[in-house]
C-alpha positions as CSV (number, residue, x, y, z in Angstrom):
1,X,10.5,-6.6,-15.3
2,X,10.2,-10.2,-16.3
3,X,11.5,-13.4,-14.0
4,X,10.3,-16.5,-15.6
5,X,6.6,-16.6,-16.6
6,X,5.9,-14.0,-14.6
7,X,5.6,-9.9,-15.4
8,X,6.7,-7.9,-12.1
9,X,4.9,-4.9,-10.8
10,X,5.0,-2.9,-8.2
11,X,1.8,-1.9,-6.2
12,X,1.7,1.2,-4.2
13,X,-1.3,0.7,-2.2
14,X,-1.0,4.0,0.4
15,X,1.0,5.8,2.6
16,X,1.0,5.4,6.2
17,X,3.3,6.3,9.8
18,X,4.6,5.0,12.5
19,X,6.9,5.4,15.6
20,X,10.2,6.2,14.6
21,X,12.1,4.9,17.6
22,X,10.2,1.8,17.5
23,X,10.6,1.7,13.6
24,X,14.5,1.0,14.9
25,X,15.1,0.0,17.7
26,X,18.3,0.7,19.7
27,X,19.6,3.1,17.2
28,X,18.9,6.4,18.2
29,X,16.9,9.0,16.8
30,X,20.0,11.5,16.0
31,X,20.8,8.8,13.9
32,X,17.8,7.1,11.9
33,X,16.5,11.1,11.7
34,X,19.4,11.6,8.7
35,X,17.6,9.7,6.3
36,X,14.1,9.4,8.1
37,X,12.6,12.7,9.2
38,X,10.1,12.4,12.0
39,X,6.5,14.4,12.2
40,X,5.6,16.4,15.2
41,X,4.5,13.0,16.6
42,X,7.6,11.6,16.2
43,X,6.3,9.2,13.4
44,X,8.1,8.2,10.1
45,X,5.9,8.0,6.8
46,X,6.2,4.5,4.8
47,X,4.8,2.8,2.1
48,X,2.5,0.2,2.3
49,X,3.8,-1.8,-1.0
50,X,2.6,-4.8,-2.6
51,X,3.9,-6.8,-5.5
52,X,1.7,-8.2,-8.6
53,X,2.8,-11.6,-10.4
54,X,1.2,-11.8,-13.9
55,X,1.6,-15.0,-15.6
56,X,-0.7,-16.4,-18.2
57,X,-2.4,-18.8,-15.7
58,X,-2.1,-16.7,-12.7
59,X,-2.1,-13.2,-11.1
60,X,-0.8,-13.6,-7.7
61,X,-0.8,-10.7,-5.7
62,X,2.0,-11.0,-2.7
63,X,0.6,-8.7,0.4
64,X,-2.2,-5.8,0.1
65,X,-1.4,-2.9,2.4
66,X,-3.4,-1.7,5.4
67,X,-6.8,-1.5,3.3
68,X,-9.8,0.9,4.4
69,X,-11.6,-0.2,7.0
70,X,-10.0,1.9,9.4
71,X,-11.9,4.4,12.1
72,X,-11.3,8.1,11.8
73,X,-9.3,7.4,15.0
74,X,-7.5,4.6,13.7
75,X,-6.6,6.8,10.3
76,X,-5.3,9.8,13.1
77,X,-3.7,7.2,15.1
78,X,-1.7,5.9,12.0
79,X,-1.9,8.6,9.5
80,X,-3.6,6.7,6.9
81,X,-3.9,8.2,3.3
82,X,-4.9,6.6,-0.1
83,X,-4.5,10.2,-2.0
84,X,-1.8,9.5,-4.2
85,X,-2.6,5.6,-4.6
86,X,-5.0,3.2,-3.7
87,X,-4.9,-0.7,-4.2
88,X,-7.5,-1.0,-6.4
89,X,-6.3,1.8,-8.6
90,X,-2.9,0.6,-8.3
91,X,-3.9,-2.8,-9.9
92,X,-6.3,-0.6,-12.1
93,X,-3.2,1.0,-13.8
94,X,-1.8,-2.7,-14.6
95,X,-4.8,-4.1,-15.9
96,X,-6.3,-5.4,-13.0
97,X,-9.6,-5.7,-11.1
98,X,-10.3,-7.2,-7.8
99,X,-11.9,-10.2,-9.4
100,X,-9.0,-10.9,-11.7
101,X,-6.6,-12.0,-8.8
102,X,-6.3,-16.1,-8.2
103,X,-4.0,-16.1,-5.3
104,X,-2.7,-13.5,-2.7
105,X,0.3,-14.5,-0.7
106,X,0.6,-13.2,2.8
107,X,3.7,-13.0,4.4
108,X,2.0,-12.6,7.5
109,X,-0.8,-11.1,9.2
110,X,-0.1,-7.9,10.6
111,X,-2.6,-5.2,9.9
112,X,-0.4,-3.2,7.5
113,X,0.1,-6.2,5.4
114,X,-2.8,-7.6,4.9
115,X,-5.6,-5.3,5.8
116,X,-6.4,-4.8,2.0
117,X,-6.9,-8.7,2.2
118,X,-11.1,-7.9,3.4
119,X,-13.7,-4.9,2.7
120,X,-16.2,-3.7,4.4
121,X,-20.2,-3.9,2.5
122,X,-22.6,-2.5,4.5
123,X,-22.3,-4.3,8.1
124,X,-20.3,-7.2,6.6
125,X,-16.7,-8.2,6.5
126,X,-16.3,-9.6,3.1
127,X,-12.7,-11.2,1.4
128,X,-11.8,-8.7,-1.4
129,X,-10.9,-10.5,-3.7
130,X,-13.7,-13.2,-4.6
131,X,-12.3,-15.7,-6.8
132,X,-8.6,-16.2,-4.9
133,X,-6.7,-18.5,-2.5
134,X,-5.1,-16.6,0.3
135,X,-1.7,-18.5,1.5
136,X,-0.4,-18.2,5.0
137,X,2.1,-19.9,7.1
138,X,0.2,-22.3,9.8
139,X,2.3,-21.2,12.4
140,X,1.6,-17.7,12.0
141,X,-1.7,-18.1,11.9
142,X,-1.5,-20.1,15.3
143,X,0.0,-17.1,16.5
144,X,-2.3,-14.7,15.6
145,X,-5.1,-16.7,18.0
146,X,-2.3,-16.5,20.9
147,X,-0.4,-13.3,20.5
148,X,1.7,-11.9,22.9
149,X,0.9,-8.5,25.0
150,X,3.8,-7.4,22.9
151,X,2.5,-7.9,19.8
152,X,-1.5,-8.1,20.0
153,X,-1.9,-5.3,18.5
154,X,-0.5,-5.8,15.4
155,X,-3.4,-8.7,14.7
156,X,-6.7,-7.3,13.5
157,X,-9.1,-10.2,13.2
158,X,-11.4,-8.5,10.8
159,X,-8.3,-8.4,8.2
160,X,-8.3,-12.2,7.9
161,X,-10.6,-14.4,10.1
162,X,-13.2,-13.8,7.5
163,X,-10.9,-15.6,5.0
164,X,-11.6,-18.4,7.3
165,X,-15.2,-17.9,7.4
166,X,-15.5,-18.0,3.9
167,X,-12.9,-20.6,3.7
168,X,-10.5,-18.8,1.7
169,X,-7.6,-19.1,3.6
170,X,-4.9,-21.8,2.4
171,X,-2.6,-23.0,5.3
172,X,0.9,-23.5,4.1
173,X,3.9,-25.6,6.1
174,X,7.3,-24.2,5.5
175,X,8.8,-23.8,1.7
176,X,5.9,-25.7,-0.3
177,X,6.0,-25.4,-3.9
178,X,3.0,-24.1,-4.6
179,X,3.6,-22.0,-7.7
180,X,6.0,-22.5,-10.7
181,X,9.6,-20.0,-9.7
182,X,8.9,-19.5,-6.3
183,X,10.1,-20.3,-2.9
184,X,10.1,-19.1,0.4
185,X,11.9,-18.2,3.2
186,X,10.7,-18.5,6.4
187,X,11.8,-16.1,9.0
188,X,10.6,-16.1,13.2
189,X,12.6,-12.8,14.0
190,X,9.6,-10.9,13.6
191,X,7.3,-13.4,14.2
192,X,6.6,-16.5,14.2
193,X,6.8,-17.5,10.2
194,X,7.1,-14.6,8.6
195,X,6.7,-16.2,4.9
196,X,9.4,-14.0,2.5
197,X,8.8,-15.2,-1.7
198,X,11.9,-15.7,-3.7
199,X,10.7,-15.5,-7.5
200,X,13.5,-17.0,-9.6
201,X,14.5,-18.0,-13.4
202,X,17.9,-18.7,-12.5
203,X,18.9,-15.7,-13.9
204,X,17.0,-12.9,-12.2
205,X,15.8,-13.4,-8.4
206,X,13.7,-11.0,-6.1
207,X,13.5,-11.2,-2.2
208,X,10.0,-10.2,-1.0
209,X,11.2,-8.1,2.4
210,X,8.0,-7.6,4.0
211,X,9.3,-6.8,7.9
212,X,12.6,-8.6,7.6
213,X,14.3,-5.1,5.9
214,X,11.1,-2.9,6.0
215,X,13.2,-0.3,4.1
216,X,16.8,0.5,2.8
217,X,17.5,2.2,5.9
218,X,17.4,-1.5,7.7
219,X,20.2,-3.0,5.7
220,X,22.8,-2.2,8.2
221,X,22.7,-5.3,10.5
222,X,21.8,-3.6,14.2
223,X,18.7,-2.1,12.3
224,X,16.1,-3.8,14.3
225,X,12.5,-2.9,14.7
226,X,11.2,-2.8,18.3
227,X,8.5,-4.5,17.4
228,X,10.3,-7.8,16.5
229,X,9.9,-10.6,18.9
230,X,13.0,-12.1,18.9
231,X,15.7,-9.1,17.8
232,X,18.9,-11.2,18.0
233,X,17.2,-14.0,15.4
234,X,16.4,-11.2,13.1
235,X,19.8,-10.1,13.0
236,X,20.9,-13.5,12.0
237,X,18.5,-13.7,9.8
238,X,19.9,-10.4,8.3
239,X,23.2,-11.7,7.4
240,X,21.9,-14.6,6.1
241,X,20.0,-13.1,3.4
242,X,22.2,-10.2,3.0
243,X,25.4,-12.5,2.4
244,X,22.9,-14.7,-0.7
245,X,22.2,-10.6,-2.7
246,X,25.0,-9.8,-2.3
247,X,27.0,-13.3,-3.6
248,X,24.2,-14.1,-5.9
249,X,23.1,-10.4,-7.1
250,X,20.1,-10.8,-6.1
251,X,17.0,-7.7,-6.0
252,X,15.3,-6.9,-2.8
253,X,12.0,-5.9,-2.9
254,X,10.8,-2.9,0.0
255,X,7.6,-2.6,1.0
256,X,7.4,0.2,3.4
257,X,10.1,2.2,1.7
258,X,8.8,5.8,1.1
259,X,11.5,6.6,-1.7
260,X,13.1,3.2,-2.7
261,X,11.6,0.1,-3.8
262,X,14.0,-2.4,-4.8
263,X,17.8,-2.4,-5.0
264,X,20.7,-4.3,-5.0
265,X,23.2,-4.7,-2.4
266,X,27.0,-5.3,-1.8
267,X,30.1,-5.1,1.4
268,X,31.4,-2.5,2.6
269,X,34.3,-2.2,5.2
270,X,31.4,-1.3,7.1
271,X,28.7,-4.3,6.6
272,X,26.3,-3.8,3.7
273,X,24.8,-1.1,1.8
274,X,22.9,-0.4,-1.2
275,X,24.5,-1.2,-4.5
276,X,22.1,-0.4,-7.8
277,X,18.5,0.8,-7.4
278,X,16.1,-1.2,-9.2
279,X,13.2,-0.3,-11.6
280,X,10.3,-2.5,-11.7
């Protein structure tokens, strides 16, 4: 797929699992089981899906999975596997190494999102990708040094304060216009500043989900994650973006969708619902 100046492609950089009932919320498991089937554990699989921007100046790489500096206990804890895909072999298969990438946008900082954003050589913590700017929200970041007991654990420092080590990271302030075709949305449901990229010709337009609908199964409105920090503003933040796809056609892009990983959407006497998968 092509929007603009850019070339579109999908990155599958790993499988991974977590709680189902915490995956959603108040809806209960007799319900979310239909179309999510839970391990002995009671955890769902997901993706951990990034997506590549290829222009002729840049390749901007939006997100980068849980990476592998995980302990044996961590990897048990969450499941963890890279058999079927891997990020680097993921942006092998496109024509991509490590070094090639310019920018890497982060929608935010929780482990599964950008763990892939650092690698472990030897006893150091290193950026992974040598020659890029990382772009984050300011706010988030502020809320990674203060998290809440709720949501501490979703912050693994060794995923991104080496960015600010090595000075790497970028700080960004709401939607700057930092790249030709691309916006943002900002979003605090899930935390604070939750950065979502819009890459539009005018023609064509992808949402970048990230946690906001982490897969097709959270279109429905009361779909809310337990771990959001403010539930009711992600619900509103829901319809807002729900009500532009599906007036303005646009695609939304999945990232921890096991099955699915973009689609359209349209209403329904019941809310909204998938309308035309997409192929990237």
């Amino acid at each position: 797929m092509k929007i603009g100046n850019y070339e579109i492609y999908s990155i599958e950089t790993g499988k991974f699992s977590l709680d189902g009932g915490a995956m959603f919320g108040i809806i209960p498991k007799v319900i979310w089981e239909k179309t999510n089937s839970a391990d002995n554990k009671n955890r769902i699989e997901l993706a951990a899906r990034a997506l590549l921007l290829k222009s002729e100046e840049k390749i901007i790489l939006i997100d980068n999975g849980n990476g592998e500096k995980f302990s044996e206990k961590q990897i048990d804890i969450y499941n963890l596997t890279h058999e079927k895909s891997s990020l680097e072999n993921s942006l092998k298969n496109v024509g991509v190494k490590f070094e090639d990438v310019t920018d890497v946008i982060l929608t935010h900082l929780h482990f599964d999102h950008c763990g892939g954003s650092t690698k472990k050589v030897g006893n150091e913590i290193i950026p992974s990708f040598p020659n890029a700017k990382y772009y984050v929200q300011k706010k988030h970041f502020l809320r990674s040094q203060n998290a809440s007991e709720k949501d501490r654990g979703s912050f693994m420092e060794d995923d991104f304060m080496p960015l600010v080590n090595f000075r790497f990271l970028e700080f960004m302030e709401g939607n700057e216009k930092i790249f030709p075709n691309i916006e943002f949305e900002i979003c605090n449901g899930h935390t604070d500043s939750q950065q979502h990229p819009i890459v539009s010709d005018g023609t064509t337009t992808l949402f970048y989900c990230g946690d906001l609908f982490p897969t097709t199964s959270h279109i429905p409105l009361p779909y809310i994650m337990g771990y959001d920090i403010r539930p009711l503003q992600t619900l509103e933040e829901k319809r807002k973006i729900l009500n532009s796809a599906a007036d303005r056609n646009w695609i939304l892009f999945f990232e921890h969708d096991t099955n699915t990983i973009a689609t359209t959407v349209q209403r329904t006497q019941k809310g909204f619902a998938i309308n035309e998968k997409i192929i990237l």
